[in-house]
VEXKOLSE-526372 format. One record per residue (C-alpha): x, y, z; residue number from 0. Coordinates in nm, 4 decimals. Each point is the difference from the previous one (the first is absolute). Layout:
- X, Y, Z, NUM .
...
***
This chain:
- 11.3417, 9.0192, 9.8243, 0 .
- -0.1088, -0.0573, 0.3815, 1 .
- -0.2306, -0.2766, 0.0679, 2 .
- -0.3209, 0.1175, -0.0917, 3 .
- -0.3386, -0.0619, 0.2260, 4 .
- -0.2824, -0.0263, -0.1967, 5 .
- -0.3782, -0.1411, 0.0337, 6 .
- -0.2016, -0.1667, -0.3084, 7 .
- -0.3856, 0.0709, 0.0033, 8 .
- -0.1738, -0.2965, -0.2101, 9 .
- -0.3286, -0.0137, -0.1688, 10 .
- 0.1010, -0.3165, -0.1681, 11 .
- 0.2732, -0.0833, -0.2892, 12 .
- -0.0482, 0.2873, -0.2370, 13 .
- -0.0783, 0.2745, 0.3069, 14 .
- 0.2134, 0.0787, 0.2202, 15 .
- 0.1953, 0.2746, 0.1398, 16 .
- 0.3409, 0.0531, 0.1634, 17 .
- 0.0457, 0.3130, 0.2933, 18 .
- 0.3715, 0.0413, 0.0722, 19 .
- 0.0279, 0.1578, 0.4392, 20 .
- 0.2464, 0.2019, -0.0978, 21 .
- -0.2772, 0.2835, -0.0893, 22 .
- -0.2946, -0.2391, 0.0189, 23 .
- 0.0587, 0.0295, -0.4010, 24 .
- -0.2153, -0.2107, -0.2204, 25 .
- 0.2824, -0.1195, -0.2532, 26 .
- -0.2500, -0.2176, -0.1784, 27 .
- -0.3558, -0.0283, -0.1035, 28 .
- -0.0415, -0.3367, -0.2599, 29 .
- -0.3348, -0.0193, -0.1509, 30 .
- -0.0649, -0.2109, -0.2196, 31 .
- 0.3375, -0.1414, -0.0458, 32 .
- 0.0977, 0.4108, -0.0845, 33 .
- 0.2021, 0.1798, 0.1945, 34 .
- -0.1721, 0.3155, 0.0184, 35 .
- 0.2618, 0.1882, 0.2489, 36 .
- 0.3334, 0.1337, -0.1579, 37 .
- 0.3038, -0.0399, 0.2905, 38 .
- 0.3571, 0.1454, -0.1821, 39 .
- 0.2682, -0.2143, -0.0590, 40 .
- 0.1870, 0.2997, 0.1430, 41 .
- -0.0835, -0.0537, 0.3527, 42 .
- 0.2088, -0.0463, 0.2438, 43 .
- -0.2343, -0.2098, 0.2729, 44 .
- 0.2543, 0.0994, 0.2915, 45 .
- -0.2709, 0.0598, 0.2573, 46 .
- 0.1147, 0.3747, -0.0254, 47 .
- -0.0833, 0.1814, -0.3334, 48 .
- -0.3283, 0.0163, -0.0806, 49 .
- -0.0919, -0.2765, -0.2601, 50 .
- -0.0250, 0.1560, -0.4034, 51 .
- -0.3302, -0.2022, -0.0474, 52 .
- -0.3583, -0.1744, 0.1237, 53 .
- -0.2218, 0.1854, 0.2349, 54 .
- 0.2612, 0.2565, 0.2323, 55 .
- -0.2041, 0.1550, 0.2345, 56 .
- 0.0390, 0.3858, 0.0234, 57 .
- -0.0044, 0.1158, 0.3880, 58 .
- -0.0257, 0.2999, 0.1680, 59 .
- 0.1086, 0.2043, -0.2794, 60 .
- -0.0268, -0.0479, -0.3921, 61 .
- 0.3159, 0.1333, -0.1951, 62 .
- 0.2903, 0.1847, 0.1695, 63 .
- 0.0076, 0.0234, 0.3883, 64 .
- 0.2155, 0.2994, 0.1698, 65 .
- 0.2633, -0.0332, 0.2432, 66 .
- 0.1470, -0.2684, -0.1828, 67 .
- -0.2634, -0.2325, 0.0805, 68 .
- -0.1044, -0.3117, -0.2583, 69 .
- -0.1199, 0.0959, -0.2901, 70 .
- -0.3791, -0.1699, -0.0120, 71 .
- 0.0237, -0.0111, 0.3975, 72 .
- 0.1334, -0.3084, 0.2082, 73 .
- -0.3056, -0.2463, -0.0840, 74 .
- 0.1967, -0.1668, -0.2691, 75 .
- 0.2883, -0.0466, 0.1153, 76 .
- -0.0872, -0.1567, 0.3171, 77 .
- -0.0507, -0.3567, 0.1205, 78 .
- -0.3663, -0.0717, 0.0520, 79 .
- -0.1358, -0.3342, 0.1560, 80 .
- -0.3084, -0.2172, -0.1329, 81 .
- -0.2499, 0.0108, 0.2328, 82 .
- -0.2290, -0.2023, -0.1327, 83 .
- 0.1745, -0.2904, -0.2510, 84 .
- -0.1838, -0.1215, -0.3127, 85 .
- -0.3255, -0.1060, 0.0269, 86 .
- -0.3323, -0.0624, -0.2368, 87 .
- -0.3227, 0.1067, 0.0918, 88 .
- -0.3544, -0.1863, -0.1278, 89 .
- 0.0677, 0.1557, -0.3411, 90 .
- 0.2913, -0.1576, -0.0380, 91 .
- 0.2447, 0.3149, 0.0179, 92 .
- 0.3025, 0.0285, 0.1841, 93 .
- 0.1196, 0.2864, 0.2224, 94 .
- 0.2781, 0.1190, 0.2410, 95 .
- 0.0370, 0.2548, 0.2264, 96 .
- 0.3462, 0.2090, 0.0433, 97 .
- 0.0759, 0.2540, 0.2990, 98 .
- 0.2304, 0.2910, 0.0200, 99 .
- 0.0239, 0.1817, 0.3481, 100 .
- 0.1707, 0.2831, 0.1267, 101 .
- 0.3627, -0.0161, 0.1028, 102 .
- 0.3052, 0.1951, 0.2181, 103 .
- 0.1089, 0.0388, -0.3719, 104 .
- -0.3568, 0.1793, -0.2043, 105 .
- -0.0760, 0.1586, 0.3157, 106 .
- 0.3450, 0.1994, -0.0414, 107 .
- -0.1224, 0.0412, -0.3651, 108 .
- -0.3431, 0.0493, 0.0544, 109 .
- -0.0593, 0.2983, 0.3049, 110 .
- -0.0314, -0.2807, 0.2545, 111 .
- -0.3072, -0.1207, -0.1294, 112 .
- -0.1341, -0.3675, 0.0870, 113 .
- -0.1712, -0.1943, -0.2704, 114 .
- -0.1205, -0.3765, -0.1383, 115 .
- -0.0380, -0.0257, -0.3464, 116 .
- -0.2029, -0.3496, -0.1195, 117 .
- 0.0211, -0.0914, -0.3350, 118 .
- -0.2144, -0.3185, -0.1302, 119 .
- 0.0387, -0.1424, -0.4039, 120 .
- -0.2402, -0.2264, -0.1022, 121 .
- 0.0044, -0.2118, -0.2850, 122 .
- -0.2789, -0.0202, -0.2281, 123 .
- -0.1040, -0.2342, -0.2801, 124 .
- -0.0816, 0.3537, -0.1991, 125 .
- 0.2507, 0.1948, 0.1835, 126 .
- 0.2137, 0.1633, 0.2470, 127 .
- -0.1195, 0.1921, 0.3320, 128 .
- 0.2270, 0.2095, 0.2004, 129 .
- -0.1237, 0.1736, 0.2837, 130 .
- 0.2166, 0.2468, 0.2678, 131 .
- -0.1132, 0.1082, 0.3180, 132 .
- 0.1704, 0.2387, 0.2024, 133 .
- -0.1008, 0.0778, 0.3615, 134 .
- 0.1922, 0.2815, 0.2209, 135 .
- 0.0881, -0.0949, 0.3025, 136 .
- 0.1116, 0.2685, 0.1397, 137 .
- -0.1880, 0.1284, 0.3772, 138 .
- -0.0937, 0.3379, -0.0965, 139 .
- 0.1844, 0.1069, -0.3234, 140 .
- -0.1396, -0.0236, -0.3821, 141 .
- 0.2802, -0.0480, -0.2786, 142 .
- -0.0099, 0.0923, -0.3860, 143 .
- 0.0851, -0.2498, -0.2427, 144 .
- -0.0068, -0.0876, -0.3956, 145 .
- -0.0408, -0.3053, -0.0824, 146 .
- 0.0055, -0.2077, -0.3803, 147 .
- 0.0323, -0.3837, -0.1203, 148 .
- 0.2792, 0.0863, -0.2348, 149 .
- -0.1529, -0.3053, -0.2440, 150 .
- 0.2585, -0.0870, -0.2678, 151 .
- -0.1827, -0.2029, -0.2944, 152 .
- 0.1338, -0.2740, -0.2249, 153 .
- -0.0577, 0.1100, -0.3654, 154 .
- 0.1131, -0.1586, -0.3393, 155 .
- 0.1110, 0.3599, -0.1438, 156 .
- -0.1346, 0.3547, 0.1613, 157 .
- -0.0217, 0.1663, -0.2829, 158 .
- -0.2970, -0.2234, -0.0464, 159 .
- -0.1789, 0.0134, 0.3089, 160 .
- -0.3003, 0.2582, 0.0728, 161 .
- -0.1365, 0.1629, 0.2423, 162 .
- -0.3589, 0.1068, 0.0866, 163 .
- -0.1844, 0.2318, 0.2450, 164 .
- 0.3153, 0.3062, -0.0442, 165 .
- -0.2405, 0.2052, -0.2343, 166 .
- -0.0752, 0.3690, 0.1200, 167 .
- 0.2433, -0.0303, 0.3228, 168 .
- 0.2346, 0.2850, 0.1389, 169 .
- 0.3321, -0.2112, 0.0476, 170 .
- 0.3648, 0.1151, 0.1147, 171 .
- 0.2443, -0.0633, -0.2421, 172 .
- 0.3099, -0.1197, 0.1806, 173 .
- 0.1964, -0.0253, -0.3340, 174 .
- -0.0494, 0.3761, -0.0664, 175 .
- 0.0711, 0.2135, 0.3027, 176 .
- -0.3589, -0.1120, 0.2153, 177 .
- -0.1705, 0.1666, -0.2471, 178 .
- -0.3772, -0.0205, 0.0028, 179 .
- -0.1386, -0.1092, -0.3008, 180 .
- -0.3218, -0.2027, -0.1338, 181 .
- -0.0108, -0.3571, -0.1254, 182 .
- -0.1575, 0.1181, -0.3222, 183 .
- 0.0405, -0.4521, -0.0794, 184 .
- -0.2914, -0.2786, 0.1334, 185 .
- 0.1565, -0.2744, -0.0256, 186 .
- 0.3458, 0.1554, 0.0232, 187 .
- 0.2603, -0.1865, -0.1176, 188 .
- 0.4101, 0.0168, 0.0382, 189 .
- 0.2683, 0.0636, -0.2216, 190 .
- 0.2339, 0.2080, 0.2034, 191 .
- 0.1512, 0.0782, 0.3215, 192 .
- -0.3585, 0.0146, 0.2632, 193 .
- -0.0184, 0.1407, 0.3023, 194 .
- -0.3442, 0.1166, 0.0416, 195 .
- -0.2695, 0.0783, 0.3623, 196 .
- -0.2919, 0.0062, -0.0751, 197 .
- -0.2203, 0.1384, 0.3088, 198 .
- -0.3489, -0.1344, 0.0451, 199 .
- -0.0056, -0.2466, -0.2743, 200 .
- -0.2491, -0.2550, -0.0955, 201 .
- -0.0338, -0.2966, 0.2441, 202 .
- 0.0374, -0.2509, -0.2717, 203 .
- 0.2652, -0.0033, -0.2473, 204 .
- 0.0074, -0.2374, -0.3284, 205 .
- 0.3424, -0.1065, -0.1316, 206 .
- 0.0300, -0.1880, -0.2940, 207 .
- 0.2737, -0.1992, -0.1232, 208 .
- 0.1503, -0.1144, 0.2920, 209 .
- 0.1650, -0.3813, 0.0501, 210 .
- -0.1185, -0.2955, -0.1819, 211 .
- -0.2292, 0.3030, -0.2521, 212 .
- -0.2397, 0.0251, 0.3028, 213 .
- -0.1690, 0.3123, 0.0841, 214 .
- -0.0426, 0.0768, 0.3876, 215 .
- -0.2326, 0.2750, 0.2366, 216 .
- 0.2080, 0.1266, 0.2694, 217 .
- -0.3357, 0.0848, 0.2115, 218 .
- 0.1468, 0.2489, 0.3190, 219 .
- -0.1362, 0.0512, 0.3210, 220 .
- 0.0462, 0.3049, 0.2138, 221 .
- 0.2726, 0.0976, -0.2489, 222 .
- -0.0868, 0.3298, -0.1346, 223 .
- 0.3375, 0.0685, -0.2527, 224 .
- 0.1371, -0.2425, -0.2566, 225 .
- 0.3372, 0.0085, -0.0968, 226 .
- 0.1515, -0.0828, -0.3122, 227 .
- 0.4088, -0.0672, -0.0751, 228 .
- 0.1933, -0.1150, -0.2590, 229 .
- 0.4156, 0.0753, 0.0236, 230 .
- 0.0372, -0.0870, -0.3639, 231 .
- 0.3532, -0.0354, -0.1186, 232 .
- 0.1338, 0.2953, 0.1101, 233 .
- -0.0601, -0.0557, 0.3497, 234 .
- -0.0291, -0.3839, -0.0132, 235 .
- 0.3626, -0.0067, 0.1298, 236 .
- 0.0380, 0.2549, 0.3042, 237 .
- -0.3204, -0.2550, 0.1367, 238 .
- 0.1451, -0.2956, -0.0302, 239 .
- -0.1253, -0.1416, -0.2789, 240 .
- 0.1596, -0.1998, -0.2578, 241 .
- 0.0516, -0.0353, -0.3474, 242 .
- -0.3556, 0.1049, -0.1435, 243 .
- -0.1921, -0.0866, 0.2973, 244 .
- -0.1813, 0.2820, -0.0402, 245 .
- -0.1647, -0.0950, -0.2840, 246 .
- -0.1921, -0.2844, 0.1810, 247 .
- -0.1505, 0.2218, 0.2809, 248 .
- -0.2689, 0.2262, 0.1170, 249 .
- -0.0666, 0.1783, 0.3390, 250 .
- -0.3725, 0.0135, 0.0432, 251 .
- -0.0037, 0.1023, 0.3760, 252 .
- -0.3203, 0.0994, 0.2124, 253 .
- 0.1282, 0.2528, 0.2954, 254 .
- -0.1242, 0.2588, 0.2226, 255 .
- 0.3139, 0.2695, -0.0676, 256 .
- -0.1505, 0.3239, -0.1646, 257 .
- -0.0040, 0.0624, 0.3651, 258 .
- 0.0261, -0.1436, 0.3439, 259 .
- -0.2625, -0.1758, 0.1418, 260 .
- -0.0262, 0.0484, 0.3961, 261 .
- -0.1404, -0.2634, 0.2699, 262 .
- -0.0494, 0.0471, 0.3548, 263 .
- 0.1442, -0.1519, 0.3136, 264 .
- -0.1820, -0.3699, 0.0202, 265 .
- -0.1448, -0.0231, -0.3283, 266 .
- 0.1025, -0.0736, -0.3530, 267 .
- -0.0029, 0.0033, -0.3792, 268 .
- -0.0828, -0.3023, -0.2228, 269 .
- 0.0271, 0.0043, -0.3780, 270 .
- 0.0731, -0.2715, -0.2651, 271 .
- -0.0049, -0.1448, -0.3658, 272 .
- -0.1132, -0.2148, -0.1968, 273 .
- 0.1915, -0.1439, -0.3296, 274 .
- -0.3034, -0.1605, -0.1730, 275 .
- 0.0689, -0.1830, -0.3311, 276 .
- -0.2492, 0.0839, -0.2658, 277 .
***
């Protein structure tokens, strides 16, 4: 394992947070005393491979990227630097601020196109806030992206967990071919192999069940799509997870990837979550 560089965000003992660079990847969220972020054993934390767990972030493109680019784009499996180290504000909560830029490298990627990402976690004494600008900085040119927090929960047993807020959507069934299909379930819950995009979902999601029996609102911002993945056994292996890992995990993630989302030269997109414990 290389020597990892990571920052700790705390509220105080029983909140706190830990974002590793390599990705700006939360790799824990403690509230409470619970850890509420799963991060698998099967990792292999050599500032290369993109880390099976916590918050990856998903930039410029969600899923597979042609050319032989990275899947998920090069966001997460870059170094970022903190910005702006740990500090509370008059409410007591503690944030940081984590930078990605453009490189030789993502510009060869990327169409030559100059960027800053800023991403800023705060620590609540309810919650978790993560917010992700990204401004173009190109002269003249606009770029296309997709974008997702790829949000891997910590749950007891999955098959236990629900859902809400799914009811009545069009989603594409990865499992089954991209199919489009309707979530005929509110709250949904899992007990199979998921793979499921739903476009133009609900901004607030209820999942029950999660660590420590708590139930949580992931509350998005600017995130249109919700995404929803489970490899169960079957798959649980070819992604790096270990013995039944699987079985103590959810993806909940808030994206913009039904489509790409355009900004101009000079200007830029902001969107964000909130993890809010009920």
């Amino acid at each position: 394992m290389s020597q990892q560089a990571v920052v700790e965000i705390v509220r105080d003992a029983k909140n706190k947070a830990t974002v590793n660079l390599f990705g700006a990847t939360l790799l824990s969220w403690i509230h409470d005393e619970s850890e509420m972020i799963f991060v698998s054993k099967g990792s292999t934390f050599d500032n290369k491979k993109a880390i099976r767990g916590g918050i990856p972030i998903v930039f410029p493109n969600f899923g597979p990227w042609d050319l032989g680019r990275p899947n998920h784009g090069f966001a997460r499996i870059n170094m970022w630097r903190c910005t702006a180290p740990p500090q509370k504000d008059s409410n007591g909560d503690a944030a940081a601020v984590f930078t990605l830029t453009d490189s030789e490298e993502t510009r060869k990627m990327w169409q030559d196109n100059r960027f800053e990402l800023n991403y800023t976690v705060t620590v609540k004494v309810d919650g978790l806030n993560t917010q992700l600008t990204i401004k173009n900085l190109n002269s003249t040119a606009s770029f296309d992206f997709t974008c997702l927090f790829h949000t891997y929960f910590n749950v007891p047993d999955v098959s236990k967990i629900t859902i809400s807020g799914l009811g009545g959507l069009t989603y594409k069934d990865k499992t089954d071919d991209f199919k489009e299909k309707m979530e005929k379930d509110d709250p949904k819950s899992i007990n199979g192999y998921t793979d499921s995009v739903y476009a133009s979902a609900l901004k607030d999601h209820l999942i029950t069940n999660v660590a420590g029996g708590k139930t949580v609102c992931l509350k998005k911002t600017n995130f249109p799509d919700t995404v929803i993945w489970n490899p169960w056994a079957e798959r649980a292996k070819s992604v790096e997870l270990v013995e039944n890992e699987y079985a103590h995990m959810i993806c909940v993630e808030a994206g913009y990837v039904s489509k790409q989302h355009t900004v101009q030269a000079g200007e830029l997109f902001a969107a964000g979550q909130t993890i809010q414990i009920i």
